[in-house]
TORVEXTOR-443916 format. One record per residue (C-alpha): residue number from 1; z, x negated, y negated; residue in one letter. Coordinates in Angstrom, 1 decimal, padded with zeros to 4 digits. Layout:
<nodes>
node num = NUM, z = Z, x = X, y = Y, residuo = A
...
</nodes>
This chain:
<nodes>
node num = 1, z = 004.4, x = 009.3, y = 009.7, residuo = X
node num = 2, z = 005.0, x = 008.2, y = 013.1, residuo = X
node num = 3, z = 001.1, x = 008.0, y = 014.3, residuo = X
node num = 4, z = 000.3, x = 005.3, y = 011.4, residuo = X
node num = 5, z = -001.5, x = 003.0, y = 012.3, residuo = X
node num = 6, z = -000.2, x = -000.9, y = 013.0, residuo = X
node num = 7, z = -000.1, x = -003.3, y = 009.6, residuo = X
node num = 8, z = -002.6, x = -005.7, y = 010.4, residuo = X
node num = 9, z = -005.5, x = -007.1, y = 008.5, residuo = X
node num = 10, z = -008.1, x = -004.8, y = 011.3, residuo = X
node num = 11, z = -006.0, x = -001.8, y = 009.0, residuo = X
node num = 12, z = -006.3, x = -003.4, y = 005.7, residuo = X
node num = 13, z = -009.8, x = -003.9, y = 006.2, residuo = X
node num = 14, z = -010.3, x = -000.4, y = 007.3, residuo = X
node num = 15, z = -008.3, x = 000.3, y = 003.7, residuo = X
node num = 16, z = -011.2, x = -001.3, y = 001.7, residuo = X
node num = 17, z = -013.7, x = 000.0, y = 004.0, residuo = X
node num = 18, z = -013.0, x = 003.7, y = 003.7, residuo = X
node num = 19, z = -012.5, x = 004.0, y = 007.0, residuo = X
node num = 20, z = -008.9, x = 005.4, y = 006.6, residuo = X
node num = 21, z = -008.2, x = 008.4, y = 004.7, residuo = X
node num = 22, z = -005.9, x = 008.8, y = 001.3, residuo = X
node num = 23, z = -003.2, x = 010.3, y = 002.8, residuo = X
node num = 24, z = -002.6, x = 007.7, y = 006.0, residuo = X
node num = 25, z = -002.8, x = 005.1, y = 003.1, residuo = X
node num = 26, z = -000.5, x = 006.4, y = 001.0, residuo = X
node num = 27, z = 002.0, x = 006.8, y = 004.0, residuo = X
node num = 28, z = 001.3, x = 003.2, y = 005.2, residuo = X
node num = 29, z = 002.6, x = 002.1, y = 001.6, residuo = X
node num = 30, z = 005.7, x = 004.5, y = 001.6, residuo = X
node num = 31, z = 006.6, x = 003.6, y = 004.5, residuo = X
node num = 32, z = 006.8, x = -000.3, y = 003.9, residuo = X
node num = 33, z = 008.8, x = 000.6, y = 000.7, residuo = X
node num = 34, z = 011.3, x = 002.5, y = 002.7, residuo = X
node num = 35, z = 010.3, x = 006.3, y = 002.2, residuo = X
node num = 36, z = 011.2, x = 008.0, y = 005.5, residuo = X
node num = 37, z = 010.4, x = 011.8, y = 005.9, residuo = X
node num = 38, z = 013.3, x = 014.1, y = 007.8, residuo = X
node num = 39, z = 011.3, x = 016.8, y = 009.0, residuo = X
node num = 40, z = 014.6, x = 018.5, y = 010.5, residuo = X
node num = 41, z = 015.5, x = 018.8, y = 006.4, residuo = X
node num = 42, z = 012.4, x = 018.7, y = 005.2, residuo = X
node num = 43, z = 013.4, x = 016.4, y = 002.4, residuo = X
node num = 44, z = 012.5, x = 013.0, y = 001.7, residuo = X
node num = 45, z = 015.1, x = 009.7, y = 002.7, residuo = X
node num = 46, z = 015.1, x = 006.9, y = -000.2, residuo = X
node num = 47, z = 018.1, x = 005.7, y = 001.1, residuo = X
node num = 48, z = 016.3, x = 002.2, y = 002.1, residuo = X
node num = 49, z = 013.6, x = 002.1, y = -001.5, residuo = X
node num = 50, z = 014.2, x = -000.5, y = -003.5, residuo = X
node num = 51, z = 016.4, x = 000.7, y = -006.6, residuo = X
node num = 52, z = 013.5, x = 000.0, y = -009.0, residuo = X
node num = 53, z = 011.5, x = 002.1, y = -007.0, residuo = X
node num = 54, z = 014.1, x = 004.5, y = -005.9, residuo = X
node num = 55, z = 014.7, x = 005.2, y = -009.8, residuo = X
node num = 56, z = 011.6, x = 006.3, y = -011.2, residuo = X
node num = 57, z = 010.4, x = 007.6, y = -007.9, residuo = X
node num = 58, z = 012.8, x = 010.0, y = -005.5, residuo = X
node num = 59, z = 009.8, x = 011.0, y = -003.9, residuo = X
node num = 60, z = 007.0, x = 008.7, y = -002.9, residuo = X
node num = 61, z = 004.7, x = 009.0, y = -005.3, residuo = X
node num = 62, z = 001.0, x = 009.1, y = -004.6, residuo = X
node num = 63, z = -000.8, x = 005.7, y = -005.6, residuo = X
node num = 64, z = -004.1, x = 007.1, y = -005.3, residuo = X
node num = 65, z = -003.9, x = 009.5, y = -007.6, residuo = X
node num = 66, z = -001.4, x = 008.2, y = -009.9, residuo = X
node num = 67, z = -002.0, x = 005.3, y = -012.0, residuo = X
node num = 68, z = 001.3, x = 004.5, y = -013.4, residuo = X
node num = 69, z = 002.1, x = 004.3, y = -010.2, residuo = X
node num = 70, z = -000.4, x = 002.1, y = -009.5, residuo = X
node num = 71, z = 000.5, x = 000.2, y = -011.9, residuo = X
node num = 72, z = 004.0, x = -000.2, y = -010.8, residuo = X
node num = 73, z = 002.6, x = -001.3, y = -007.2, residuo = X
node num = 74, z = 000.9, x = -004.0, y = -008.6, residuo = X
node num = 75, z = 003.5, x = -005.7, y = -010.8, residuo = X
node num = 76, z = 005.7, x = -005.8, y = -007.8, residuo = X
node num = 77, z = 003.1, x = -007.9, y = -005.8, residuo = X
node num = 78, z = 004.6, x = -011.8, y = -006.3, residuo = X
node num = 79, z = 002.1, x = -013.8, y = -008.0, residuo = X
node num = 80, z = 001.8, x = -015.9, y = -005.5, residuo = X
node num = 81, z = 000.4, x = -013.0, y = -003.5, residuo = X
node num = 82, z = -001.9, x = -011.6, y = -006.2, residuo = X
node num = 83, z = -005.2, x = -012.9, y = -004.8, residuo = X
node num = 84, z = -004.2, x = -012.5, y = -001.2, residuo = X
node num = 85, z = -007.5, x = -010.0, y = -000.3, residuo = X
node num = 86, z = -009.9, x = -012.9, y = -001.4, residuo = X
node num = 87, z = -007.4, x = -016.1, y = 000.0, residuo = X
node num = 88, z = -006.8, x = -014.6, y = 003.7, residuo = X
node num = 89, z = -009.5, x = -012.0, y = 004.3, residuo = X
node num = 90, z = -012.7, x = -013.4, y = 001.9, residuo = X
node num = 91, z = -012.8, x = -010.1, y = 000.7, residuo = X
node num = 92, z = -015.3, x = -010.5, y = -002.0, residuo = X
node num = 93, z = -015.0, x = -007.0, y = -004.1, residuo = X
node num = 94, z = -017.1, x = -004.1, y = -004.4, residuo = X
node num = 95, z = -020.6, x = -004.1, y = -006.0, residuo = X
node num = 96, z = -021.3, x = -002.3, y = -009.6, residuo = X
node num = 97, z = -021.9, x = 001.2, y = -009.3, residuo = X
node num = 98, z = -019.8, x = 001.5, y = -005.9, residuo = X
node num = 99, z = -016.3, x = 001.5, y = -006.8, residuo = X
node num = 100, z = -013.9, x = 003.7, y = -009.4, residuo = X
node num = 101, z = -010.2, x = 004.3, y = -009.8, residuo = X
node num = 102, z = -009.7, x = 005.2, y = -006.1, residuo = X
node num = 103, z = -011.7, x = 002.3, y = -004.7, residuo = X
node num = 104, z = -009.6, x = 000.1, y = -007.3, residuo = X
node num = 105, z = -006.4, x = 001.6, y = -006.0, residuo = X
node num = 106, z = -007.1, x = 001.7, y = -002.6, residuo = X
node num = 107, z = -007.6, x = -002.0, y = -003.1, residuo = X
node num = 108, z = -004.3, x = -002.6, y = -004.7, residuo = X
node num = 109, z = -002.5, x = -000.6, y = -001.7, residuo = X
node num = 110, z = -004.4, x = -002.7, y = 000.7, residuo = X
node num = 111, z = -003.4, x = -006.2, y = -001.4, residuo = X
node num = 112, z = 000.5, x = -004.7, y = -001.6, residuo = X
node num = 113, z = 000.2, x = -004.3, y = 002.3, residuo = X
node num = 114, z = -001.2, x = -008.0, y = 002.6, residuo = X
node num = 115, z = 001.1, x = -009.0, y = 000.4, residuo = X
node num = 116, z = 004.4, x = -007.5, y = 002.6, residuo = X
node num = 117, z = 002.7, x = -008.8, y = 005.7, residuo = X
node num = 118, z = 002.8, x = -012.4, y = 004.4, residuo = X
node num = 119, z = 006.0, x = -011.9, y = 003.3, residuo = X
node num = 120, z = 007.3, x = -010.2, y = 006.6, residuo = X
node num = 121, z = 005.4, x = -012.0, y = 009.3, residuo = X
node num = 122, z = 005.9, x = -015.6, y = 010.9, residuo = X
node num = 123, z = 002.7, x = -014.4, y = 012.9, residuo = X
node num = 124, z = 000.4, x = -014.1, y = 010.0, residuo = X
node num = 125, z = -001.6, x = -017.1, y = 008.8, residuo = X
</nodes>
């Protein structure tokens, strides 16, 4: 997970664009929860997850695959956050017809990323 790329809103637009595959956004969320992978073990680190996350998942789970876990993602963005792709980026949606479950969670990864930015950067406005 060390080639991800940097959390910025150029990468959460490439999130809701497609333009960055399933797996590098999956790892982009772990890692801002704390999962850290030890190749020399071959195990996964939680040592640094949240409790709430660390009890349900030892292993990151995958969030676009997984709705409960989802689910889970979403409830831990603050409220305050919850409309952060439309308030910072104008991110309007998608269109009928273009979007399904992995579109939606894609979009929630992306808003949960957004959301840790703002909560994690004097830089971001």
């Amino acid at each position: 997970m060390s080639n991800l790329p940097p959390l910025n809103t150029e990468t959460i637009w490439a999130i809701l664009d497609d333009k960055i595959d399933d797996i590098t956004v999956n790892q982009l969320v772990w890692y801002y929860l704390g999962y850290r992978y030890d190749s020399s073990s071959e195990k996964w680190d939680n040592s640094e997850v949240a409790q709430e996350w660390r009890d349900e998942y030892q292993k990151p789970p995958d969030f676009i695959d997984s709705r409960p876990a989802t689910v889970k993602l979403t409830r831990s963005i603050p409220t305050e956050n919850k409309q952060l792709l439309k308030e910072k980026l104008g991110f309007k949606g998608y269109k009928i017809g273009e979007f399904g479950p992995r579109q939606t969670r894609r979009a929630t990864a992306a808003n949960w990323l957004l959301s840790y930015l703002q909560q994690n950067s004097d830089k971001f406005e």
